[in-house]
C-alpha positions as CSV (number, residue, x, y, z in Angstrom):
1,X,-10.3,33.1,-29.9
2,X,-8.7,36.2,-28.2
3,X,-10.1,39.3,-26.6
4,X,-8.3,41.8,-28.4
5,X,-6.9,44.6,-25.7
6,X,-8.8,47.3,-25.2
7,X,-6.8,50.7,-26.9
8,X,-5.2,53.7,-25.1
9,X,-3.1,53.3,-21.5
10,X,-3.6,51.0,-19.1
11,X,-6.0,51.2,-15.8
12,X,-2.8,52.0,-14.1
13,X,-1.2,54.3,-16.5
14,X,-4.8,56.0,-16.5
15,X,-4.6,56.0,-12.7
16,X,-1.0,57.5,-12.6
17,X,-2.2,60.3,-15.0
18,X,-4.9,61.2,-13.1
19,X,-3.0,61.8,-9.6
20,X,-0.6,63.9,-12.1
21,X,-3.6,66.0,-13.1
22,X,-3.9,66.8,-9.6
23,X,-0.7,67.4,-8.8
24,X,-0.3,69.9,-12.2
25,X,-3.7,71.8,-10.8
26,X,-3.1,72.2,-7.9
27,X,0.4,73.9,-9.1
28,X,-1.8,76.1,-12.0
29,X,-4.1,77.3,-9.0
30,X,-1.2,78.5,-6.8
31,X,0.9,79.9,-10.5
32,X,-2.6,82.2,-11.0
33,X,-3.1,83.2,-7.7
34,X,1.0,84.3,-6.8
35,X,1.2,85.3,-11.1
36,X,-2.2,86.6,-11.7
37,X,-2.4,84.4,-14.8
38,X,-5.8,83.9,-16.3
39,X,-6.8,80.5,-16.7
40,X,-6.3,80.1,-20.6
41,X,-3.0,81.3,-20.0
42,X,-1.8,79.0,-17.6
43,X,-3.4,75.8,-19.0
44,X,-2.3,76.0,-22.5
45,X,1.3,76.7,-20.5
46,X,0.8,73.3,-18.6
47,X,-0.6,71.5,-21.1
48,X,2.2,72.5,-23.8
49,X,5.2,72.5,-21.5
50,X,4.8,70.7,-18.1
51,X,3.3,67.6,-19.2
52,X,5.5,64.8,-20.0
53,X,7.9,67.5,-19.2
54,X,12.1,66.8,-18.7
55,X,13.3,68.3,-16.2
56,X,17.1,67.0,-15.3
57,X,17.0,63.8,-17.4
58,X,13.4,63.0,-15.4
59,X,10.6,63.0,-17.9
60,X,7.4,64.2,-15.6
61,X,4.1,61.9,-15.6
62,X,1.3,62.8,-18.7
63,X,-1.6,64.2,-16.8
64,X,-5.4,63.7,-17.8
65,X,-5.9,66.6,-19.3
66,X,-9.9,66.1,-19.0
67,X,-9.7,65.9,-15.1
68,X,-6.9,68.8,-15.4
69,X,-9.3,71.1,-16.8
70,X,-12.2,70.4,-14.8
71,X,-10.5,71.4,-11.6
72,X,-9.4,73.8,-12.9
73,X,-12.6,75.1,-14.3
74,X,-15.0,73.9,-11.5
75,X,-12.3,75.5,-8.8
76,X,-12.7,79.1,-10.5
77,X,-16.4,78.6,-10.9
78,X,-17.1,77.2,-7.6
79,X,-14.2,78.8,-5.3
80,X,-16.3,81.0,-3.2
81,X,-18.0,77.9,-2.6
82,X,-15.3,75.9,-1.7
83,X,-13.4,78.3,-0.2
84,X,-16.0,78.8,2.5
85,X,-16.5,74.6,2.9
86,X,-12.6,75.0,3.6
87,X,-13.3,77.6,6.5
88,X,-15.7,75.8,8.0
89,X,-13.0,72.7,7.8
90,X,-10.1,74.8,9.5
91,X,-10.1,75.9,12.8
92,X,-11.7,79.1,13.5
93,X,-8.5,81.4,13.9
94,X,-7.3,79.9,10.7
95,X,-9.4,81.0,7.4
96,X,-8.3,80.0,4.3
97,X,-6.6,83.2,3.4
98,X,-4.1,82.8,5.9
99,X,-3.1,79.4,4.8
100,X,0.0,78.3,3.1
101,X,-0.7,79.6,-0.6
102,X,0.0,75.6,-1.6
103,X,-2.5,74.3,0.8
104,X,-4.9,77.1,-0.3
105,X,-4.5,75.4,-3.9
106,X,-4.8,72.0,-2.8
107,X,-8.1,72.6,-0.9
108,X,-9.5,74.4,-3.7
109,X,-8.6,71.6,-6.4
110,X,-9.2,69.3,-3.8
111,X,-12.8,70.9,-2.9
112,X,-13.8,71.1,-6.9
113,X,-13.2,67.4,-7.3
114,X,-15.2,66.8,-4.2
115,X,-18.3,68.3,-5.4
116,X,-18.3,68.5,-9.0
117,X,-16.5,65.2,-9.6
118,X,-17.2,62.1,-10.1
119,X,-14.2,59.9,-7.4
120,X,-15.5,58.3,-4.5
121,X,-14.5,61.1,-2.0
122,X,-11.9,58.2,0.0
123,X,-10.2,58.1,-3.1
124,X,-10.0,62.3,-3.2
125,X,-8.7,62.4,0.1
126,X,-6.4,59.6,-0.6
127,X,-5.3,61.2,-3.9
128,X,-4.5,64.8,-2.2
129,X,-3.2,63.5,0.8
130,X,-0.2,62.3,-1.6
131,X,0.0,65.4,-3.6
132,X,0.6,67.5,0.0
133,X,2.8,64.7,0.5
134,X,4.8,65.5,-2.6
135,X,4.9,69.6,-1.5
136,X,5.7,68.9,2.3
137,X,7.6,65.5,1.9
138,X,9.0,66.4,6.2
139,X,5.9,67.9,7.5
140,X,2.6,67.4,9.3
141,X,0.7,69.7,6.0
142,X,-0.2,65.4,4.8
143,X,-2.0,64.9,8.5
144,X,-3.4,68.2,8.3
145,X,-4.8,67.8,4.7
146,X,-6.3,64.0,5.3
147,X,-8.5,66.4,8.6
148,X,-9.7,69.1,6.7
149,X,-10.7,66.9,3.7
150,X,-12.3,64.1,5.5
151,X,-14.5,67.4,7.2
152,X,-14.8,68.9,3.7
153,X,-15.9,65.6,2.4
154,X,-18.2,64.6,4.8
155,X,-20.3,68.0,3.9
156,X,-19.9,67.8,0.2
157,X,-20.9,63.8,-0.2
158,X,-22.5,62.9,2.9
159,X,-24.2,59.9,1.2
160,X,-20.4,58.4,0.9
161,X,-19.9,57.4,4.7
């Protein structure tokens, strides 16, 4: 007798589309902030055109739309929230309006998943670290990120350590 296979992408395709899903919010969060987009606006844009996207003969990764929206959603509804977990994370001459836009983004997707999702916060950290990775491929923004999310973590889920 056979176990049949379970239906619908593999744990690692499901893994790779969520990390895409964070990647794709984090760029919707910095599009409405420098575009002024409204939300609706600017998933339905992301969700029609940048997912599984080709770009240069490269097909881009099918993101979860699910987690997509939700930090999208929880990072508007929550941002004053997490905005001022983020200042508390930075250093004091350093709020989070005089950040790098993209980092701005990143902690506010970032800072939704950590206290309205449902990840082991590691994994959060571990998941962003590689999507600042991905925007500052030559930098020290990855070492920078891993700091003020560990801090930011630490506060949201102190259970987890």
């Amino acid at each position: 007798m056979t176990t049949p296979r379970p239906k619908g992408p593999s744990r690692d395709a499901q893994r790779q589309m969520k990390s895409a899903a964070r990647l794709y919010a984090v760029q919707a969060l910095f599009q409405m902030e420098q575009s002024g987009q409204a939300l609706d606006a600017v998933r339905q844009e992301f969700e029609t055109y940048r997912f599984g996207e080709e770009i240069e003969g490269e097909e881009l990764a099918e993101g979860d739309v699910d987690l997509f929206r939700k930090l999208l959603e929880d990072a508007l509804n929550f941002q004053a929230r997490i905005d001022q977990m983020t200042d508390r994370a930075l250093v004091a001459a350093w709020p989070i309006d005089r950040i790098d836009p993209t980092l701005r983004a990143l902690f506010r997707a970032a800072g939704a998943e950590l206290t309205e999702g449902e990840a082991p916060p590691k994994v959060v950290i571990t998941e962003f670290v590689d999507v600042a990775r991905a925007f500052f491929p030559e930098g020290r923004e990855p070492k920078f990120v891993n700091a003020v999310l560990d801090h930011m973590a630490r506060e949201a889920k102190p259970e987890a350590f």
